[in-house]
C-alpha positions as CSV (number, residue, x, y, z in Angstrom):
1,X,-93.1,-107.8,-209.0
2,X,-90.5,-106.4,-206.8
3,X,-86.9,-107.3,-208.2
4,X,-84.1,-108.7,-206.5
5,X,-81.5,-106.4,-205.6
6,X,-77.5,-107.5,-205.6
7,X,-75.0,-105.2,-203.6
8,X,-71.7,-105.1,-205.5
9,X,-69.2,-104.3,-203.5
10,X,-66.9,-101.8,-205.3
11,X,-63.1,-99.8,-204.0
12,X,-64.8,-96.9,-204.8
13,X,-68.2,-97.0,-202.8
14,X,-69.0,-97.1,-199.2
15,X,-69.2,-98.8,-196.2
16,X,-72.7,-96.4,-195.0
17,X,-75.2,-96.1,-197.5
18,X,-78.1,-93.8,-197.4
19,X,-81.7,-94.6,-196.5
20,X,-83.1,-97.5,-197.0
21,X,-79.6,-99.4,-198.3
22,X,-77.8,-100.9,-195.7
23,X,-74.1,-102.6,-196.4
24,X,-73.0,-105.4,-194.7
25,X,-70.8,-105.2,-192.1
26,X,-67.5,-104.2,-193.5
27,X,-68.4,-104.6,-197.2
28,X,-67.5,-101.3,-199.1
29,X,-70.6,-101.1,-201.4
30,X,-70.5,-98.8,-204.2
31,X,-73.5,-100.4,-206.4
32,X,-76.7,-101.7,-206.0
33,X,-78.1,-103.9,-209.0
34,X,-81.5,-104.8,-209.9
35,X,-81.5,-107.8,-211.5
36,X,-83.2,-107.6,-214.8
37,X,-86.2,-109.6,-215.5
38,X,-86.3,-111.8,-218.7
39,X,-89.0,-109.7,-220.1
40,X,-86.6,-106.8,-219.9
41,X,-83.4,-107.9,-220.0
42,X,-81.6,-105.8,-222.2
43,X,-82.6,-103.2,-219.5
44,X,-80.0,-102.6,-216.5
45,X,-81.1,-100.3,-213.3
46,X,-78.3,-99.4,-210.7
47,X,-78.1,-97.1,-207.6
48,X,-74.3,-95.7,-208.2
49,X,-72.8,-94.7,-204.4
50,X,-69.3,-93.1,-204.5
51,X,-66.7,-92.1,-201.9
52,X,-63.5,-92.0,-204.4
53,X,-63.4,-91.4,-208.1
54,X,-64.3,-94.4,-210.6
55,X,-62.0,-95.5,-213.1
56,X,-61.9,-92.9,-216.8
57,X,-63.7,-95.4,-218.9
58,X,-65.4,-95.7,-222.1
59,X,-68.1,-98.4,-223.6
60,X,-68.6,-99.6,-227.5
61,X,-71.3,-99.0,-229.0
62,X,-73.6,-102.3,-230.0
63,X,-71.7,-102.6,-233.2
64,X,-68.5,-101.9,-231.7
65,X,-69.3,-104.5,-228.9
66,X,-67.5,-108.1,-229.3
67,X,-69.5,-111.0,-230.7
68,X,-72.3,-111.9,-228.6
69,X,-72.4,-108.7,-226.4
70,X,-74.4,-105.6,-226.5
71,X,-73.2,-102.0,-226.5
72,X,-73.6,-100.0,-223.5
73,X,-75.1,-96.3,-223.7
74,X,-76.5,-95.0,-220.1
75,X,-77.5,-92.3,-218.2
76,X,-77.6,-91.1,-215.3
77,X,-80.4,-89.4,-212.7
78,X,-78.3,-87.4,-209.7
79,X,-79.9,-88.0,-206.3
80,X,-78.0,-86.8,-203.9
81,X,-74.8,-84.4,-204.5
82,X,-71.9,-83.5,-201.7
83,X,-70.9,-79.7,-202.7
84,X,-68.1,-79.9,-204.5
85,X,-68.9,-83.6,-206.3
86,X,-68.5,-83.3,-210.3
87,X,-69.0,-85.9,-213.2
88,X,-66.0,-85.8,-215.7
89,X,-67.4,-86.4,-219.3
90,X,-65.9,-85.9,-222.3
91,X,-62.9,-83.7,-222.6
92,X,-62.3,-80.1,-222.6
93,X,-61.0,-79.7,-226.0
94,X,-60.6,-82.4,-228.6
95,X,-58.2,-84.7,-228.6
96,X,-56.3,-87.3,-230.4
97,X,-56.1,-90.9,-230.4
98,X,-52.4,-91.0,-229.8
99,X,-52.2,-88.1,-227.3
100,X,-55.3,-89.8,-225.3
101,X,-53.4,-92.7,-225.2
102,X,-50.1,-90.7,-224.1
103,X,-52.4,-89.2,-221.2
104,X,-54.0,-92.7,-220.3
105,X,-50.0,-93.9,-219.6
106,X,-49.0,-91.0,-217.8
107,X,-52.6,-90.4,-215.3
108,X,-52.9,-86.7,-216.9
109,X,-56.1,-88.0,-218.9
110,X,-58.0,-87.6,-215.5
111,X,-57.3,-83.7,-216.0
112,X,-58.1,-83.7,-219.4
113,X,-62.0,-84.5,-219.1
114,X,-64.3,-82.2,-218.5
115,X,-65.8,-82.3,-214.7
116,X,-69.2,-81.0,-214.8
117,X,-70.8,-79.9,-211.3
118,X,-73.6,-82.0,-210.4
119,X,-76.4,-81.6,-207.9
120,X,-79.8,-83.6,-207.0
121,X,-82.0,-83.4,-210.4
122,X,-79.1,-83.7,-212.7
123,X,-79.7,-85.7,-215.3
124,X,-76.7,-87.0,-218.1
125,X,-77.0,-88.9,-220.7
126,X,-73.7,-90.9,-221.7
127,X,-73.7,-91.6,-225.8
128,X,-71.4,-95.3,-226.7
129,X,-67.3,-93.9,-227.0
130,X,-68.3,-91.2,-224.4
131,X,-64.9,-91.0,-221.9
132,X,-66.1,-90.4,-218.3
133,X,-65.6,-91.1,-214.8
134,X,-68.0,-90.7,-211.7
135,X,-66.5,-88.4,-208.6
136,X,-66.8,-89.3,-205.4
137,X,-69.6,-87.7,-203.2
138,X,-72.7,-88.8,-205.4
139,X,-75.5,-90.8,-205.5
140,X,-77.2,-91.3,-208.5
141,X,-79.3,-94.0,-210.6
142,X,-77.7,-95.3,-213.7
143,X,-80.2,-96.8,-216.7
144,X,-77.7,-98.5,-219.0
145,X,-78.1,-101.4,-221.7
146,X,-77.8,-104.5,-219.8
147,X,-73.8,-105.1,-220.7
148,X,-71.0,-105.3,-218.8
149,X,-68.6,-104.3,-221.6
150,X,-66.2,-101.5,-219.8
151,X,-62.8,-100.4,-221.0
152,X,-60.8,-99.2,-218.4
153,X,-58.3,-96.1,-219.5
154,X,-56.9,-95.1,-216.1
155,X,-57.3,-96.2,-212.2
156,X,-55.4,-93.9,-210.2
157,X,-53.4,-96.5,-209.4
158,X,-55.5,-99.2,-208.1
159,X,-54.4,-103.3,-209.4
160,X,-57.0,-103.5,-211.7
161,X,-56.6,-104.4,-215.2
162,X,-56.8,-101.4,-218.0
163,X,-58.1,-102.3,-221.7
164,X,-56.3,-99.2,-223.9
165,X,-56.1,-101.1,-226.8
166,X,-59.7,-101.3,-226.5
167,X,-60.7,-98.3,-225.1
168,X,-59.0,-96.6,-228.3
169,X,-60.7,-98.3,-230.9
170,X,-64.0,-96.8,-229.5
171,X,-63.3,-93.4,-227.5
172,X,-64.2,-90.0,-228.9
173,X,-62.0,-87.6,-228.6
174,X,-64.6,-84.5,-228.2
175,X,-66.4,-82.5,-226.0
176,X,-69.5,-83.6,-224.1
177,X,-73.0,-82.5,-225.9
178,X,-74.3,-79.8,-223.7
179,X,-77.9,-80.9,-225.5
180,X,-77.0,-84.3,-222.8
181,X,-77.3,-83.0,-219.9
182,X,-80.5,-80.8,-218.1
183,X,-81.8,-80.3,-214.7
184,X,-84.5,-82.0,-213.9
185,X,-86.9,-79.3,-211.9
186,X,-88.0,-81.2,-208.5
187,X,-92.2,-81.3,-209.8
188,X,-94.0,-82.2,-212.9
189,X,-93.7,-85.0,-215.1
190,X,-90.3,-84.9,-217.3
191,X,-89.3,-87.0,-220.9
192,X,-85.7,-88.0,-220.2
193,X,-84.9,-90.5,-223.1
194,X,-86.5,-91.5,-225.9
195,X,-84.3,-94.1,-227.5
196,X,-82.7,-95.3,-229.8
197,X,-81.9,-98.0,-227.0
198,X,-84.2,-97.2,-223.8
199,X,-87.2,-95.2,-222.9
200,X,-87.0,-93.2,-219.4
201,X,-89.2,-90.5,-217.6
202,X,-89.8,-89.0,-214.9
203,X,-92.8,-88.6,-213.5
204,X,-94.8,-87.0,-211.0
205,X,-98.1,-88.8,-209.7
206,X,-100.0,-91.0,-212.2
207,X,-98.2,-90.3,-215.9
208,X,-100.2,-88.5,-218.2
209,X,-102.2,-90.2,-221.2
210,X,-99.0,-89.4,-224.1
211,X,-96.7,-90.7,-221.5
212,X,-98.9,-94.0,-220.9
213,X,-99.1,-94.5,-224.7
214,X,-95.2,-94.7,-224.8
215,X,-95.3,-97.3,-222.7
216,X,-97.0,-99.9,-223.9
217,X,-96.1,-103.3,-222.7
218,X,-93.6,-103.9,-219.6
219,X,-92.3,-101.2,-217.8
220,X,-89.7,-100.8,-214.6
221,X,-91.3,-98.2,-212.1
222,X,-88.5,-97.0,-209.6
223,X,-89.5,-94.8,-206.9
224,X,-87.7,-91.8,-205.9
225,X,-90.2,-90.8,-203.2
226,X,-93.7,-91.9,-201.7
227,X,-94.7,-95.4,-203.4
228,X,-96.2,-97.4,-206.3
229,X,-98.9,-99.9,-205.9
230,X,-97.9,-102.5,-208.7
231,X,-100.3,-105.3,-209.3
232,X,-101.0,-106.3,-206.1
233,X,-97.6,-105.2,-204.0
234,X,-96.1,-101.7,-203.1
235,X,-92.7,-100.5,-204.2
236,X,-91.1,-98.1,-202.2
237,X,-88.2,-95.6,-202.7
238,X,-84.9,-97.9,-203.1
239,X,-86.5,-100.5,-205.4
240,X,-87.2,-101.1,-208.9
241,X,-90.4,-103.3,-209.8
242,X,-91.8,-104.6,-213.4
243,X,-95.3,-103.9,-213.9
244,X,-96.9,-105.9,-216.8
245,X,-98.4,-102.8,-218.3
246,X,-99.3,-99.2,-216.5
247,X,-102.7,-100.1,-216.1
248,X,-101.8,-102.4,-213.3
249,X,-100.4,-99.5,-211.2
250,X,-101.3,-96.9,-208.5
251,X,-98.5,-93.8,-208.6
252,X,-98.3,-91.5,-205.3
253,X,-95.1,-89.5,-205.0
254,X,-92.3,-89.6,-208.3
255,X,-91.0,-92.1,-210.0
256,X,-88.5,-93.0,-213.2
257,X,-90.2,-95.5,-215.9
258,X,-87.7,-97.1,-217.6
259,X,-88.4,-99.5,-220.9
260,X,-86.1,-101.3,-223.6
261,X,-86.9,-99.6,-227.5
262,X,-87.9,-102.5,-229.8
């Protein structure tokens, strides 16, 4: 089954998307949601499209998260890259509490982060309390828990509202794990995550029989190029589809499974 998409229109994104998106007509789209099935739903898939910076932002944890919410840990698979486009996680040298709130006031906090280059086959994965912010000039796919639990520390400006006291009761004030981030060479079949919240992979042609066992059950197959035959309908590059189990589907071309942990 093919999922429905949602365009969220965004002051960051863009009014022309790449291949095969297409925004409507004025809209300045800077995400592209799949909406999660109920046998996944703690499971979230995005396409991420930038042409200014995002917000610095941070995300509890699940038992950080307010009462009746999830936590929100994610990662992100780099598509496409302009030259000079970076990914600002973490900070450069720890920090306080008090003097990242001082920097939050004052806009320096954007300088404070550390802005990693990033090109197509980057791949980051963003722990819960993580500070970061998205550059412009990228295209990537986010896999996040399904939340919508965002603390806002700084905007460059823009009217939207900021949640400091919140986004100080969960930031870390440390560098970003360099064990977080790889490149992902362009062949071969690649283990991405493997929990505690989410399974993902890349693959490359049909998965091999270690990387079928992991995932047992319901799985989302994204394209990245060529097409999946799931059940009895193709998914293409650009959409996300749950397959009952990998049994039911024909790879050509690579793909990201993605899959909840119990």
């Amino acid at each position: 089954m093919v999922l429905p998409t949602r365009m969220v229109e965004r002051p960051w994104g863009r009014q022309h998307l790449p291949a095969p998106f297409v925004a409507p007509a004025g809209e300045t789209v800077g995400e592209v949601w799949f909406e999660p099935p109920a046998a996944l739903d703690a499971l979230l898939v995005k396409y991420i499209f930038t042409s200014q910076a995002l917000s610095v932002q941070v995300h509890p944890s699940d038992a950080q998260a307010p009462a009746g919410k999830r936590g929100k840990e994610e990662c992100w698979y780099v598509i496409a890259a302009e030259p000079d486009a970076k990914l600002g996680i973490g900070f450069r040298q720890p920090i306080s509490a008090a003097a990242m709130r001082r920097a939050a006031l004052d806009g320096s906090i954007e300088h404070l982060l550390d802005w990693h280059p990033a090109r197509a086959g980057d791949f980051f994965y963003i722990p819960a309390g993580t500070v970061h912010a998205i550059g412009p000039g990228l295209s990537l796919i986010e896999v996040q828990q399904n939340s919508d639990v965002t603390y806002r520390l700084y905007d460059y400006g823009r009217p939207r509202e900021l949640h400091l006291d919140a986004g100080m009761a969960v930031a870390s004030g440390e560098p970003y794990p360099r064990k977080l981030h790889r490149h992902v060479p362009p062949g071969g079949s690649v283990s991405l995550v493997d929990g505690p919240h989410f399974r993902l992979d890349r693959i490359d042609g049909a998965p091999d029989a270690q990387t079928a066992a992991r995932y047992a059950g319901p799985v989302l197959v994204i394209p990245l190029d060529g097409e999946a035959e799931v059940g009895c309908g193709l998914v293409r590059a650009g959409e996300c589809a749950l397959a009952e189990d990998l049994m039911q589907v024909s790879f050509a071309g690579r793909c990201l499974l993605a899959q909840p942990c119990a």
